[in-house]
C-alpha positions as CSV (number, residue, x, y, z in Angstrom):
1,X,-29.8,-32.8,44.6
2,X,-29.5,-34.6,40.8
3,X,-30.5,-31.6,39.4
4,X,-28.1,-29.3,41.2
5,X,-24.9,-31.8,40.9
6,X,-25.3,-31.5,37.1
7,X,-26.1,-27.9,36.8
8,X,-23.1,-27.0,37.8
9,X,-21.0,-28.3,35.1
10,X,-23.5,-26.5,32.2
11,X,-23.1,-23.1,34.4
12,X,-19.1,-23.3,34.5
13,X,-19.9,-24.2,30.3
14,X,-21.8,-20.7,29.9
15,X,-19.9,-18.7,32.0
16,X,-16.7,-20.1,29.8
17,X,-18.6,-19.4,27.0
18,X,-19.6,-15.7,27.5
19,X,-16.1,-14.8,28.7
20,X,-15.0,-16.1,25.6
21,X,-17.5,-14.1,23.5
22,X,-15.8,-11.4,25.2
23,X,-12.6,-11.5,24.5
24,X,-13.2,-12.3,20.9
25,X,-15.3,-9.1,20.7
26,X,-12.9,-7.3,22.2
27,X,-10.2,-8.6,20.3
28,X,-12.1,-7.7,16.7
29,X,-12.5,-4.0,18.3
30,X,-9.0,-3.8,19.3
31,X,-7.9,-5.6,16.1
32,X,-10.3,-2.6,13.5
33,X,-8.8,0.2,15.6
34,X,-5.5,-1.0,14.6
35,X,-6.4,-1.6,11.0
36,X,-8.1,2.1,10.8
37,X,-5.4,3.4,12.6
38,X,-2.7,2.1,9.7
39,X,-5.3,2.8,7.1
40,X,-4.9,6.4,8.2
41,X,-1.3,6.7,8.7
42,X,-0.7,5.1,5.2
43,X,-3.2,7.7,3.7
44,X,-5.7,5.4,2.6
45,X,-8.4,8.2,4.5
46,X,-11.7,6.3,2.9
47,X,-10.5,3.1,4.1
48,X,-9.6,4.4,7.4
49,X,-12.7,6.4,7.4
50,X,-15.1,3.4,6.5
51,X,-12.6,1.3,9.4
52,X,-13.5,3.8,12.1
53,X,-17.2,4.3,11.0
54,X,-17.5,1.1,12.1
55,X,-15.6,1.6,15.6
56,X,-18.1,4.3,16.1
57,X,-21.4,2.4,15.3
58,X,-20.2,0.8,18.4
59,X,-19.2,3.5,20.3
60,X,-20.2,6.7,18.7
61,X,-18.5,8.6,22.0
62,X,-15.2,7.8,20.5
63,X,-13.1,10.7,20.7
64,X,-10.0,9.4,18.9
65,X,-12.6,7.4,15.9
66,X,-14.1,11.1,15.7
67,X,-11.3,13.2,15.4
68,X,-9.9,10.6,13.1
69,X,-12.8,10.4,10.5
70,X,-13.3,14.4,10.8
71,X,-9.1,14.4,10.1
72,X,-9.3,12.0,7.4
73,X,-12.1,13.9,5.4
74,X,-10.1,17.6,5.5
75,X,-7.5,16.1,4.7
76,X,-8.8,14.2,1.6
77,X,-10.0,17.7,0.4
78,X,-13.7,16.7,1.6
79,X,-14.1,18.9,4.8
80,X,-17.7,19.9,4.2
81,X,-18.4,15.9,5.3
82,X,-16.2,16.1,8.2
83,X,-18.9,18.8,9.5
84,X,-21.1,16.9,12.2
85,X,-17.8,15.0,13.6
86,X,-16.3,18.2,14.2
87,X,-19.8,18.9,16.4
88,X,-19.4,15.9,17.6
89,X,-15.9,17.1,19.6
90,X,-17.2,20.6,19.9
91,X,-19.1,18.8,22.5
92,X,-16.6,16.8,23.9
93,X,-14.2,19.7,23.7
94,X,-14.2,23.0,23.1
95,X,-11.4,23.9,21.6
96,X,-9.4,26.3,19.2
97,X,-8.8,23.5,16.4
98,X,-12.1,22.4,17.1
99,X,-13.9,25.5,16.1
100,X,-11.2,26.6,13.7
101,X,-12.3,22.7,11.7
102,X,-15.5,23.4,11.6
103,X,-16.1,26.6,10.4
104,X,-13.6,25.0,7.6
105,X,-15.9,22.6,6.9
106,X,-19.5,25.4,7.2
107,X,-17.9,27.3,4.9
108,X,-17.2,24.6,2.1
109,X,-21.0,24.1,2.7
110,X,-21.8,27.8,2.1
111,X,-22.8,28.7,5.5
112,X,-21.4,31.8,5.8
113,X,-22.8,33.2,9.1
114,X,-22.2,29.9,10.7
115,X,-19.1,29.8,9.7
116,X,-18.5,33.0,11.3
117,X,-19.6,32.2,13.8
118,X,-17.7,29.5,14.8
119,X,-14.3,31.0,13.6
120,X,-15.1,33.8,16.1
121,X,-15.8,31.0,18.7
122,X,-12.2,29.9,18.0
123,X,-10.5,33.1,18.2
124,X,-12.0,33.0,21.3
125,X,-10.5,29.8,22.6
126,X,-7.1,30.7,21.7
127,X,-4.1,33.7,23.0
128,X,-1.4,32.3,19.8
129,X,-1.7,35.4,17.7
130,X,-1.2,33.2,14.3
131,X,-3.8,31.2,15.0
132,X,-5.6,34.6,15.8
133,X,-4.7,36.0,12.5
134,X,-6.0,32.5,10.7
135,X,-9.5,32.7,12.5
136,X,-9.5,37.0,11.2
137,X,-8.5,35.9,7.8
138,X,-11.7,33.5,7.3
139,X,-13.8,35.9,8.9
140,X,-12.8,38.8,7.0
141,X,-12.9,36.5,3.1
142,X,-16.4,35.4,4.5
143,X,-18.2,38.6,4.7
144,X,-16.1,39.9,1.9
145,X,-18.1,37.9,-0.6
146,X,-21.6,39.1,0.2
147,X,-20.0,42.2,-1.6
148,X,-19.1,40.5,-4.4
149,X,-21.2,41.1,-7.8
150,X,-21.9,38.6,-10.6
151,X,-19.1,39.5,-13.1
152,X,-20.1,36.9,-16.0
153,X,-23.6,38.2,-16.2
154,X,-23.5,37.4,-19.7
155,X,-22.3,33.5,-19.7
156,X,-25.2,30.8,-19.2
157,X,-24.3,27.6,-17.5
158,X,-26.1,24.6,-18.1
159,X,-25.2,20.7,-16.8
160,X,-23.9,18.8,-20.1
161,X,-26.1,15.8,-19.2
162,X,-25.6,13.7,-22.0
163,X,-22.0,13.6,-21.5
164,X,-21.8,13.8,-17.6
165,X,-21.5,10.6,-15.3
166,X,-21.9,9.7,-11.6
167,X,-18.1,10.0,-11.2
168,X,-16.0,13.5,-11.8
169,X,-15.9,14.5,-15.0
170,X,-14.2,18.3,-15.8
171,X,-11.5,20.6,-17.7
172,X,-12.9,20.4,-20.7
173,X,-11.0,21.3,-24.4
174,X,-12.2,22.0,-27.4
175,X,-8.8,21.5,-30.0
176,X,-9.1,20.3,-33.8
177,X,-12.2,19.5,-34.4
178,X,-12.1,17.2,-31.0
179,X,-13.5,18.0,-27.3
180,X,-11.3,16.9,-24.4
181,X,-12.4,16.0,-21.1
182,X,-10.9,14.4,-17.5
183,X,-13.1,11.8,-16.4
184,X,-13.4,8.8,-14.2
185,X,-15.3,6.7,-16.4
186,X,-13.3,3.1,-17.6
187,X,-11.4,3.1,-14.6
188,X,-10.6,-0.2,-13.5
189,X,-8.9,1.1,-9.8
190,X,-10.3,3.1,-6.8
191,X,-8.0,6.0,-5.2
192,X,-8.1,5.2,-2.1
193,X,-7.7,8.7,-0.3
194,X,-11.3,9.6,-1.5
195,X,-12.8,6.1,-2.6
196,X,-13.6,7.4,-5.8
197,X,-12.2,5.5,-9.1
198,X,-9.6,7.1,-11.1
199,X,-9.5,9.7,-13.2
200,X,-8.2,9.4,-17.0
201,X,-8.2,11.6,-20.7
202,X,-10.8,11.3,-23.0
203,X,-11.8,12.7,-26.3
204,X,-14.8,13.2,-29.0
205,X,-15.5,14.6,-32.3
206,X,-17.1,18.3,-32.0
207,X,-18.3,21.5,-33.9
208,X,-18.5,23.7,-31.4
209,X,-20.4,23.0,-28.6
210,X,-22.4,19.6,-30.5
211,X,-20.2,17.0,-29.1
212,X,-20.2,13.1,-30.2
213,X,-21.4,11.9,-27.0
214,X,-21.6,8.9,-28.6
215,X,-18.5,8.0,-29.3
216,X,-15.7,9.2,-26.9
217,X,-12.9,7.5,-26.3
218,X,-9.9,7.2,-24.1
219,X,-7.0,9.6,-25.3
220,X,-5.6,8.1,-28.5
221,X,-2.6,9.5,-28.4
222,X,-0.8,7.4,-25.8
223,X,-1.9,5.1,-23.2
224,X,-3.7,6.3,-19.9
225,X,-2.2,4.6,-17.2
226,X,-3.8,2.9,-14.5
227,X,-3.7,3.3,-10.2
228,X,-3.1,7.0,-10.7
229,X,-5.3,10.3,-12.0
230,X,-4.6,12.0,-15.3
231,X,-6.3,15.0,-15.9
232,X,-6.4,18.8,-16.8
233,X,-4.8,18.4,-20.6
234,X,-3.8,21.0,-22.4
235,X,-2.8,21.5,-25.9
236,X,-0.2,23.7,-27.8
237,X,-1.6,25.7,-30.6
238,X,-0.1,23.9,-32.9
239,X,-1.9,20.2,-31.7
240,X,1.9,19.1,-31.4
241,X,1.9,19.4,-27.6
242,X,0.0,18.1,-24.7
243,X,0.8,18.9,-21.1
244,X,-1.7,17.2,-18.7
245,X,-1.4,16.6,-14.8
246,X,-0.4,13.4,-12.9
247,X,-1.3,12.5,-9.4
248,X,-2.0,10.1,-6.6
249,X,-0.5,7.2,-7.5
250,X,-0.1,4.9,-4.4
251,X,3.5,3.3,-6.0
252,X,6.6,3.8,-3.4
253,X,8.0,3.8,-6.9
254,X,5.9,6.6,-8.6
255,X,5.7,10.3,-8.0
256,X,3.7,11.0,-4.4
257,X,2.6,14.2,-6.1
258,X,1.1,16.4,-8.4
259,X,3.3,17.1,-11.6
260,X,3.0,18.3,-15.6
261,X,4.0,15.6,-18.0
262,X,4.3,16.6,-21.6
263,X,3.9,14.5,-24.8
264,X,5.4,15.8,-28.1
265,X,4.1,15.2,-32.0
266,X,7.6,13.3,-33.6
267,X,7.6,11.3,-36.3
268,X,4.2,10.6,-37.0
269,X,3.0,10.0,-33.6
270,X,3.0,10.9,-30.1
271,X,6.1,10.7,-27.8
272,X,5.4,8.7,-24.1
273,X,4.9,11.8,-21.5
274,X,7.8,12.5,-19.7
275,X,8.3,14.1,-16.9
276,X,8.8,18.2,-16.9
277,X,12.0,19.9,-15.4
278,X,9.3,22.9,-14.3
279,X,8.7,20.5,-11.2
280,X,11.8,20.3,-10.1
281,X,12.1,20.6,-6.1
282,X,12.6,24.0,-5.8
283,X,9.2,24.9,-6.4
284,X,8.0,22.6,-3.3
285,X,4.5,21.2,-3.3
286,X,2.3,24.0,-2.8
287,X,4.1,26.4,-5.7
288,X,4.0,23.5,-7.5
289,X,0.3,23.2,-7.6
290,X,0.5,27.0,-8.0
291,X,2.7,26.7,-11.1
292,X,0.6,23.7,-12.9
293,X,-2.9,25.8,-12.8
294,X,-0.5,29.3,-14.4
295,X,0.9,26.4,-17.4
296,X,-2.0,25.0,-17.6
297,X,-4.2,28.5,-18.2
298,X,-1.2,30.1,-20.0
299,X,-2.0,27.6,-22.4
300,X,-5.3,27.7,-22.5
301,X,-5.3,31.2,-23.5
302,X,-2.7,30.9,-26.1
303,X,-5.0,28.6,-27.5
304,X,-7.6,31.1,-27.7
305,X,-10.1,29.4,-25.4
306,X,-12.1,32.3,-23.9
307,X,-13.0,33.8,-27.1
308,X,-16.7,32.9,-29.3
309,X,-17.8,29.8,-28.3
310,X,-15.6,28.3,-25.8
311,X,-16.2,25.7,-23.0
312,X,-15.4,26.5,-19.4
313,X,-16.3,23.7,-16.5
314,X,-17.3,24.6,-13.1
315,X,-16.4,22.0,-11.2
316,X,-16.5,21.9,-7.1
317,X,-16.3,18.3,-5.4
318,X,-18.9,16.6,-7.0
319,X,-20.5,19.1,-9.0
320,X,-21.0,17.9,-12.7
321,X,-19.8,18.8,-15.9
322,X,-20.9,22.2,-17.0
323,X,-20.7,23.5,-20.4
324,X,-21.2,27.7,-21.2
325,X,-21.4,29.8,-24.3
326,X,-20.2,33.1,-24.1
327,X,-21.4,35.5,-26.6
């Protein structure tokens, strides 16, 4: 009867205890949906994706943490990692999107026949004749490039390892006697769309392909900036103008998008970029993009890179630097 009278009291005390438990577990769940959720709607997809990765060690059923991982890589131009959560609602549901996602995502792996496969799976699961016409398109492109041929028999590729980091590092330029290069190394600030550090300009001394690897530094001529990217220069044959790309920043204050900012040689030095009228609003964001690769190459070629001895760089997601010699 003693024992029983004061076991009730430490019972009540448990029982408190594990509802408590509980509701604080609960709460912390509740509280990292919301904090992926606003990570996503903000844009901030490695956040959100790291947020919900988290939701989903818990409960890897979680349709909505799926979706929104598999959403938040495509959507930070990294689709080919979004593959198994795409699987993972192809078994939850079968649908059009679904399917249409994943053979996305196959394809920027290089499977080609499962990527067929699965955009014929969509076409399947839908009577809307554009997304129809989407689901032909891929197909058609995909078995269109078994047929392609090597066209640059002649070029040899080879990783520039002494120059390459873990980070991106691409467009390279060979101008006076220096070798130009976009690069995240230096960067002091992560991008958080992708979680990778920021890209900036750099330089070296060359002749030809020997490059100072040694001795690179950030682009002299006026100051990188930081919390955005800065990348794909270009240079005027002359040397007395640069036109490079600007993107990402996360400032309500900044540009949201990609645009050309050029810098011009005056008296004795380099001008602050400014801003180019070519990207006005007219264009929209897609032509935009469009019209910064034609400047960008335009240039290139009046510059007479494609002739003896030029770089190129081959660059997909995070393949290095690579550095050819044509002939």
């Amino acid at each position: 009867m003693y024992l029983e009278g004061h076991m009730k009291p430490y019972t009540v005390i448990l029982a408190r205890m594990a509802l408590l438990v509980l509701l604080v577990g609960g709460l912390g769940c509740g509280s990292l949906q919301q904090k992926a959720d606003k990570y996503y709607t903000s844009g901030e997809y490695q956040y959100a994706i790291d947020a919900y990765s988290k939701v989903l060690e818990t409960n890897p059923e979680d349709k909505d943490a799926n979706l929104k991982v598999a959403e938040a890589y495509r959507l930070s131009n990294r689709i080919e990692k979004a593959v198994p959560y795409y699987e993972k609602l192809i078994e939850q549901e079968e649908t059009f999107e679904n399917y249409y996602r994943y053979g996305q995502g196959l394809q920027a792996l290089g499977r080609r026949d499962e990527a067929i496969e699965a955009f014929e799976k969509a076409k399947s699961m839908t009577l809307n004749d554009n997304n129809i016409k989407a689901a032909t398109e891929r197909i058609t492109n995909l078995k269109a490039v078994a047929a392609i041929t090597n066209y640059w028999e002649f070029v040899e590729i080879e990783n520039f390892e002494a120059l390459n980091t873990a980070g991106p590092d691409y467009a390279p330029l060979v101008s006076e006697g220096h070798f130009y290069f976009t690069s995240s190394r230096q960067s002091s600030s992560i991008y958080p769309a992708v979680g990778r550090p920021y890209t900036k300009l750099f330089r070296a001394r060359a002749e030809g392909l020997r490059v100072d690897v040694n001795n690179i530094q950030a682009l002299p001529e006026f100051r990188n900036e930081e919390g955005l990217d800065q990348a794909s220069i270009a240079i005027s044959p002359d040397g007395n103008t640069i036109i490079y790309a600007r993107a990402n920043s996360t400032s309500s204050k900044d540009l949201p998008e990609t645009a050309l900012f050029a810098s011009y040689f005056r008296g004795g030095g380099f001008t602050q970029p400014i801003w180019m009228p070519v990207n006005e609003d007219e264009f929209g964001g897609t032509a935009r993009r469009h019209l910064v690769r034609m400047v960008i190459r335009f240039i290139l070629l009046r510059t007479g890179l494609g002739a003896m001895g030029a770089l190129t760089c081959t660059r997909r997601r995070d393949w290095p630097m690579a550095i050819s010699e044509m002939p």
